[in-house]
One Martini backbone bead per residue (centre of mass of N, CA, C, O) as a GRO file, in nm:
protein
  292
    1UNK     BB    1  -6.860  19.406  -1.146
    2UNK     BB    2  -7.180  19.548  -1.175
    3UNK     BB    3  -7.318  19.792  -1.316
    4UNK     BB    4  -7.462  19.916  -1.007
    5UNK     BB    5  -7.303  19.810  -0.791
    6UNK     BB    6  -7.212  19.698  -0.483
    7UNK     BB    7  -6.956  19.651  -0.241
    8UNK     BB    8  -6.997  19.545   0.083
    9UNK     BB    9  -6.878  19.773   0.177
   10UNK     BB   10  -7.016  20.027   0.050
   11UNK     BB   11  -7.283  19.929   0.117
   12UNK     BB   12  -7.237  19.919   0.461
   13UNK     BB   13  -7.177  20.225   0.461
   14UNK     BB   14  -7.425  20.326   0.370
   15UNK     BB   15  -7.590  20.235   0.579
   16UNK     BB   16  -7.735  20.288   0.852
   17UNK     BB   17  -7.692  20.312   1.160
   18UNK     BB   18  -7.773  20.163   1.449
   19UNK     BB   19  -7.987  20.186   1.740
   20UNK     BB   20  -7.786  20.197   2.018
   21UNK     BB   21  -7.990  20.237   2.298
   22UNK     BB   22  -8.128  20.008   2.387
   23UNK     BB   23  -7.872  19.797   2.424
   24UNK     BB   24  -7.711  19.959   2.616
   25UNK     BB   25  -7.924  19.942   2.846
   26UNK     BB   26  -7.926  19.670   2.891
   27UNK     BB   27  -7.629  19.574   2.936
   28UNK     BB   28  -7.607  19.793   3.198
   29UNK     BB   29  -7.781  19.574   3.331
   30UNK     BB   30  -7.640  19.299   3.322
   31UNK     BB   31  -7.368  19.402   3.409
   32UNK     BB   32  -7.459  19.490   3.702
   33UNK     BB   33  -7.549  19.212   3.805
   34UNK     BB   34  -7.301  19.034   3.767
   35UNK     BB   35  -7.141  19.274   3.994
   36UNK     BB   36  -7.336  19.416   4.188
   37UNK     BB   37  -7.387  19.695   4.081
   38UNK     BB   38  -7.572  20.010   4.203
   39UNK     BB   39  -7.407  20.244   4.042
   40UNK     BB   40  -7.557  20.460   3.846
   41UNK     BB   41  -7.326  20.611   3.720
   42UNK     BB   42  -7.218  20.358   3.597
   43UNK     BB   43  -7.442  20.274   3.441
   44UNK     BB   44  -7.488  20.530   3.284
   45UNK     BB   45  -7.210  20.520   3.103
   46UNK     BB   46  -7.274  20.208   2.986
   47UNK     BB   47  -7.536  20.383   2.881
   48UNK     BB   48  -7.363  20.596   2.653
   49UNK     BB   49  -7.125  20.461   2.578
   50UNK     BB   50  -7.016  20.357   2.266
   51UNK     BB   51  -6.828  20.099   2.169
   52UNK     BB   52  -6.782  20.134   1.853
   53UNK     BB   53  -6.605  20.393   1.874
   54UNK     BB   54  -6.362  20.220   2.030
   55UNK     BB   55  -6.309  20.050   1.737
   56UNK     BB   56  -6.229  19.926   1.484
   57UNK     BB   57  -6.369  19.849   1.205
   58UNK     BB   58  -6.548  19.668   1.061
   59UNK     BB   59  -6.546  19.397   1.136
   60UNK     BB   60  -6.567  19.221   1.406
   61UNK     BB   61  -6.381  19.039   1.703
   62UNK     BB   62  -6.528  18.790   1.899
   63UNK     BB   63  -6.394  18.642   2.170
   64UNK     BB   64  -6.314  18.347   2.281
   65UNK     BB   65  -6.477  18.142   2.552
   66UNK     BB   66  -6.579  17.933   2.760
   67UNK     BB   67  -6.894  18.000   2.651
   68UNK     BB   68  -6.793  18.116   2.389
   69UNK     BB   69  -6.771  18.163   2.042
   70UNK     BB   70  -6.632  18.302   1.779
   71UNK     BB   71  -6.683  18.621   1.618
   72UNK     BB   72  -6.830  18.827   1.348
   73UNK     BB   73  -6.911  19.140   1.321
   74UNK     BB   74  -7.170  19.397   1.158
   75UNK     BB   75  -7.341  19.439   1.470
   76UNK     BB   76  -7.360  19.656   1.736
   77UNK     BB   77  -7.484  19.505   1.908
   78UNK     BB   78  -7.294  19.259   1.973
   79UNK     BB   79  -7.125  19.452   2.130
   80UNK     BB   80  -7.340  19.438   2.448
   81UNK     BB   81  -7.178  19.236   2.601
   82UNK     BB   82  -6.983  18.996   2.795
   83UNK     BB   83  -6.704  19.087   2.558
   84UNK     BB   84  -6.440  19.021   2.381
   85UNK     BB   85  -6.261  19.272   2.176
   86UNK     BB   86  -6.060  19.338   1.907
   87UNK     BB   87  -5.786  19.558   1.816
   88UNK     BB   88  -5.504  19.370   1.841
   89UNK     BB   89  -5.459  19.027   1.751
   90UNK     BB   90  -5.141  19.019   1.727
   91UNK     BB   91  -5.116  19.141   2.032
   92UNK     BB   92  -5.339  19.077   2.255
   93UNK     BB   93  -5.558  19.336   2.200
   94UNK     BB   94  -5.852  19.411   2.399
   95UNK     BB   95  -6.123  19.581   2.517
   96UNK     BB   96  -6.258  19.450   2.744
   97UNK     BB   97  -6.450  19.364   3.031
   98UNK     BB   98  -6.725  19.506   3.137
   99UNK     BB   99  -6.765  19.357   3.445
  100UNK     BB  100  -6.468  19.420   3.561
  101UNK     BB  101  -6.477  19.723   3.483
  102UNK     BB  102  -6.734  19.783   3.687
  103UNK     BB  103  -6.583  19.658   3.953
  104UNK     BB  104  -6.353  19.870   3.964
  105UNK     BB  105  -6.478  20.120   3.947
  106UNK     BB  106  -6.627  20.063   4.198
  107UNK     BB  107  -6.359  20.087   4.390
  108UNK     BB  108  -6.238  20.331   4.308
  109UNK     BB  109  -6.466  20.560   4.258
  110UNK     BB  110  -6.534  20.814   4.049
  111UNK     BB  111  -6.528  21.145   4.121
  112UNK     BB  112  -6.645  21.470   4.070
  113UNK     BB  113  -6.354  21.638   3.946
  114UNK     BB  114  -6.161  21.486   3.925
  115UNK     BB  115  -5.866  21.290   3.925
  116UNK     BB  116  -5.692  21.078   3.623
  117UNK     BB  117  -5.549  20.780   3.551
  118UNK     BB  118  -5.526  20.542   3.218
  119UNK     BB  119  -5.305  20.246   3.194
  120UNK     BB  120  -5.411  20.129   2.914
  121UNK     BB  121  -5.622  20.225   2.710
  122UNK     BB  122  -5.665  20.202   2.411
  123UNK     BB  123  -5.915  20.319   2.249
  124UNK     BB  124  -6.094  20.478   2.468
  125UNK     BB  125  -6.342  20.281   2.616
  126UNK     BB  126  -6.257  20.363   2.952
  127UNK     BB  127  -6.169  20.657   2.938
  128UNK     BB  128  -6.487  20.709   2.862
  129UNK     BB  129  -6.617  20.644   3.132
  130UNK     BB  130  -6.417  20.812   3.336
  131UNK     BB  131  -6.515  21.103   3.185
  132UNK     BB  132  -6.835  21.058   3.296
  133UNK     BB  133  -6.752  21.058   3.630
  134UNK     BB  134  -6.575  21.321   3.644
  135UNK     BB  135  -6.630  21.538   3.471
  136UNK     BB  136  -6.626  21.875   3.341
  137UNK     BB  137  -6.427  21.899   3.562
  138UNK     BB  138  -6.265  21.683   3.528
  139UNK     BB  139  -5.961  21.464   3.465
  140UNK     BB  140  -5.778  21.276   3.188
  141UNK     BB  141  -5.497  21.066   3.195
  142UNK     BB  142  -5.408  20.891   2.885
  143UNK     BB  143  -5.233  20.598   2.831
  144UNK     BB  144  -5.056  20.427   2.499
  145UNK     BB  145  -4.772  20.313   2.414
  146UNK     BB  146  -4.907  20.205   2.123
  147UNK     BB  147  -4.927  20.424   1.890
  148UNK     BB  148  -5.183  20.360   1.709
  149UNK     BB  149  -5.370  20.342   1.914
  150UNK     BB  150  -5.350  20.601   2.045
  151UNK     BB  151  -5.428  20.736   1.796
  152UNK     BB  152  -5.702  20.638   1.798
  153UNK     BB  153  -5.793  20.711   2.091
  154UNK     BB  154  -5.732  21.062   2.008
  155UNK     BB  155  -5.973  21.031   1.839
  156UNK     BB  156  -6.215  20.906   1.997
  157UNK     BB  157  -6.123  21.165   2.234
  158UNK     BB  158  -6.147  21.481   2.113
  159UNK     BB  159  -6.467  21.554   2.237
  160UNK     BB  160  -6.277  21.554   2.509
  161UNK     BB  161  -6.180  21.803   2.737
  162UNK     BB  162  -6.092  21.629   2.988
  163UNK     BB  163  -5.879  21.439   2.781
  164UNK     BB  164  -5.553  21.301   2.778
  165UNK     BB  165  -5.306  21.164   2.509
  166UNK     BB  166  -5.060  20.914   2.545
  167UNK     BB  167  -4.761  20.820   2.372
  168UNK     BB  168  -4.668  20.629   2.676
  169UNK     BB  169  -4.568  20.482   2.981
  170UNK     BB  170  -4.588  20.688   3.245
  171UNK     BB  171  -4.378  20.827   3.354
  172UNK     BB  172  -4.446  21.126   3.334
  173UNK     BB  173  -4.657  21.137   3.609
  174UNK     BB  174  -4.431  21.167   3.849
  175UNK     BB  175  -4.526  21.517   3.858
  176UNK     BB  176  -4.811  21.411   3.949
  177UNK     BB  177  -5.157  21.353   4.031
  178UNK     BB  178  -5.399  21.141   4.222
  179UNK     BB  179  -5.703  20.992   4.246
  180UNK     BB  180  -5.704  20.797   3.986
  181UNK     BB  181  -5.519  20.481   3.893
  182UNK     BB  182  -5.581  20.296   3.590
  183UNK     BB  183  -5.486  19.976   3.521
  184UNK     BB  184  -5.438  19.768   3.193
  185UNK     BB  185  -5.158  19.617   3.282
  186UNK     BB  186  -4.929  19.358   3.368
  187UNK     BB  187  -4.753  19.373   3.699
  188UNK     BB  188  -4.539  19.269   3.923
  189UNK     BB  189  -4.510  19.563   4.017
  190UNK     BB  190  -4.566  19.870   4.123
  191UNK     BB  191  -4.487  20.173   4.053
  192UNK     BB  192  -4.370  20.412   4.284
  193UNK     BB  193  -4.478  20.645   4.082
  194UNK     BB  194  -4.790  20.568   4.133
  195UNK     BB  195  -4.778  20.579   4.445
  196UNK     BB  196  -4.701  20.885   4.459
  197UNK     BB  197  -4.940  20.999   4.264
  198UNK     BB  198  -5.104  20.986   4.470
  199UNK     BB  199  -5.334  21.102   4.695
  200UNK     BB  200  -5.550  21.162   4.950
  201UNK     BB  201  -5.722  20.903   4.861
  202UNK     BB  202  -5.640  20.740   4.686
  203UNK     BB  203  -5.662  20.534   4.405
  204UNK     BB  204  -5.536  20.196   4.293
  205UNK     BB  205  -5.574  19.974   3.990
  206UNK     BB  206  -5.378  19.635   3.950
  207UNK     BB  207  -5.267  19.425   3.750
  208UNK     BB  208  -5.106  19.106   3.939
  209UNK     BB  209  -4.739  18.947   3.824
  210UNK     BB  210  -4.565  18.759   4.019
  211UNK     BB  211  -4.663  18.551   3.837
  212UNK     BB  212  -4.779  18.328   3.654
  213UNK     BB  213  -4.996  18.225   3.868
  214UNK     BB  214  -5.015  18.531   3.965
  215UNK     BB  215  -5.373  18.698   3.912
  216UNK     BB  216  -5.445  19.031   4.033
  217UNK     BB  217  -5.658  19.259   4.175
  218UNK     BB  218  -5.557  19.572   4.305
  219UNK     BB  219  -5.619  19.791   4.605
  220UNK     BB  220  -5.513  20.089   4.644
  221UNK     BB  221  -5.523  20.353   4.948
  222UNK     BB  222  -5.452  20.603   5.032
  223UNK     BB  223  -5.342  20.694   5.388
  224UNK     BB  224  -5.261  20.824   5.712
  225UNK     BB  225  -5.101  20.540   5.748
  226UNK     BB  226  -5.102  20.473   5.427
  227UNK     BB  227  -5.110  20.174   5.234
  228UNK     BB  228  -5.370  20.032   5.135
  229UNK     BB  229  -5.471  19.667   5.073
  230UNK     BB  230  -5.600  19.445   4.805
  231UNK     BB  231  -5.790  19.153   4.674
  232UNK     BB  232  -6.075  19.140   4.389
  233UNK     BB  233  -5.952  18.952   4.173
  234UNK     BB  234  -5.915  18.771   3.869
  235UNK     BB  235  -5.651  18.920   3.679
  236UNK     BB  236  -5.602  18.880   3.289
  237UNK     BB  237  -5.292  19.045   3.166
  238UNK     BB  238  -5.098  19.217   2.956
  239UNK     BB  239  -4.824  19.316   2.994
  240UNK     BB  240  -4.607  19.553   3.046
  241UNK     BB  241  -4.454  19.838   2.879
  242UNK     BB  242  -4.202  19.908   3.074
  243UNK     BB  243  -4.256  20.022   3.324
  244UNK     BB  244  -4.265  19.778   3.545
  245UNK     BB  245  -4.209  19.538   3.368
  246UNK     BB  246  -3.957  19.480   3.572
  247UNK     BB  247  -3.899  19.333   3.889
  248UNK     BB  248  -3.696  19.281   4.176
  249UNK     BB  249  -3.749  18.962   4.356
  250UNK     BB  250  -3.728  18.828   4.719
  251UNK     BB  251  -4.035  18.800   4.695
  252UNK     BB  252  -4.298  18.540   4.637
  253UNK     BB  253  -4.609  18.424   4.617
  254UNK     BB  254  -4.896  18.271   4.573
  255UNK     BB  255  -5.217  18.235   4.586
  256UNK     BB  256  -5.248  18.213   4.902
  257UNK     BB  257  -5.072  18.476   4.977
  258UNK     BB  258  -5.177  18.684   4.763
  259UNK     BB  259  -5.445  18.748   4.971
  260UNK     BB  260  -5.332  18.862   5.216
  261UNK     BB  261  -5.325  19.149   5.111
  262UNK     BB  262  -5.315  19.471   5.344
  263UNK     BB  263  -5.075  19.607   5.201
  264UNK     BB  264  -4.805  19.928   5.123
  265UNK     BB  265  -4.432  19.939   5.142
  266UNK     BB  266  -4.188  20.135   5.164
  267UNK     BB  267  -3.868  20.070   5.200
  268UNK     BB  268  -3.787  20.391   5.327
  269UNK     BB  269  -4.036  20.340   5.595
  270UNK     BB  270  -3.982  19.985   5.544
  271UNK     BB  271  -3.856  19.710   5.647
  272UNK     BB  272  -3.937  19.413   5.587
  273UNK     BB  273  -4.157  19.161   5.780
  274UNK     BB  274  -4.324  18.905   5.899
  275UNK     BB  275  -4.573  18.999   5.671
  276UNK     BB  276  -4.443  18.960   5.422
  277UNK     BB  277  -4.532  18.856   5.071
  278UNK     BB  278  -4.379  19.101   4.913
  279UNK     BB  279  -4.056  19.150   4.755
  280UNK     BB  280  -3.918  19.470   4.655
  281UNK     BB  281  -3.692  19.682   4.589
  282UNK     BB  282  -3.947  19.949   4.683
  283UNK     BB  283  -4.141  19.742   4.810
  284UNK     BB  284  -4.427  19.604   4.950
  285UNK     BB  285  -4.612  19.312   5.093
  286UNK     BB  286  -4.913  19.299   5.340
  287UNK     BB  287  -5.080  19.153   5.608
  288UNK     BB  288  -5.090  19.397   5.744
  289UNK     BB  289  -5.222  19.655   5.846
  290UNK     BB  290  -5.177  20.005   5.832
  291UNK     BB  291  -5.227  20.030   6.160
  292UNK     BB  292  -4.983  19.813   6.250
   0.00000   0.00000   0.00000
């Protein structure tokens, strides 16, 4: 290379980063558009917190969907689009989808002062926008199995006091509460011990993978006559690691069936009648709400 050139990484670095302020403003109106939420505090965290912020180095590589040809980019504006952005494509872990994660946020409602619990951070740009949520009264703990990645987001968010990152799987939350509980990874079935880390009112949104053909996002809320639940959409995300990656089931949906559910049942407050949908060890899926 001659002398008194910089090498193209070199130069990159030395620019000043493009200032994403407008086009984030722009972004957080395109996604609440797409998504129908009207929530301004949802609108508002999607235009406060940068993408790039909790992404590996430039360039991107924002991955193809059925609409969009994949591309690399080391131009943050690019990544305000509704796009997934790769964190390890080698193990198929990435940034996920912003218009899901606005309609997710938008069911769960996470309210200033809240606890909330983070379940696959990846990199921790979704769990800064529900920190964002919850306000520096609320508090969030975020799992995060892969170490690496952990330990990313512990950087990515070292600067909100509110947010505590942990590199492992989640078990250790069962001695712990919360208003809050969004699962980022694909389980057969909900662990026991998130449905019991409810709080009264409390919510837990988790894709649901009780077999290949059935991918759906569930919205679980604990109330007083029991565990009320519902299908949001399609969501299909990768498999769980460790806590309820594996879990038998005596009965198992298909997709018709899986639209069905309307609440969620501990078996040792009663076992499966006519109206499961899903019978696994220690819950179940019904069909019947929870005041029936």
């Amino acid at each position: 290379m001659p002398i008194g050139k910089k090498s193209p990484a070199a130069a990159l670095a030395a620019c000043p980063a493009p200032d994403t302020t407008e086009a984030r403003q722009r972004y957080a109106d395109r996604i609440m558009r797409l998504v129908d939420v009207g929530d301004k505090r949802i609108h508002d965290a999607f235009a406060k917190v940068p993408r790039e912020q909790f992404l590996p180095p430039p360039p991107w590589k924002i991955l193809p969907t059925r609409l969009l040809c994949g591309f690399a980019t080391s131009n943050p504006r690019q990544l305000y689009r509704n796009v997934l952005v790769a964190i390890d494509a080698s193990r198929g872990i990435n940034n996920g989808e912003p218009a899901l994660h606005a309609a997710w946020l938008a069911a769960v409602a996470p309210k200033s002062g809240e606890k909330a619990c983070h379940i696959g951070a990846g990199g921790g740009y979704y769990t800064a926008i529900i920190a964002e949520l919850v306000g520096p009264q609320g508090r969030i703990e975020a799992f995060e199995i892969v170490p690496e990645i952990a330990a990313m987001a512990a950087r990515n968010l070292s600067d909100r006091d509110n947010v505590c990152v942990h590199a492992s799987d989640a078990r250790v939350l069962a001695p712990d509460s919360f208003d809050v509980i969004y699962i980022n990874a694909g389980a057969v079935a909900p662990s026991l011990h998130w449905i019991e880390a409810l709080r009264p009112g409390g919510r837990l949104v988790f894709p649901w993978r009780p077999s290949a053909d059935v991918a759906l996002a569930i919205l679980v809320e604990r109330t007083e006559a029991g565990f009320a639940a519902r299908p949001l959409m399609g969501a299909w995300f990768i498999p769980i690691a460790g806590v309820a990656a594996e879990k038998h089931a005596s009965r198992i949906p298909d997709r018709k069936q899986a639209q069905l559910v309307r609440s969620l049942v501990r078996r040792r407050d009663r076992e499966p009648d006519e109206s499961a949908v899903a019978v696994f060890d220690d819950l179940w899926f019904s069909s019947a709400l929870v005041s029936q």
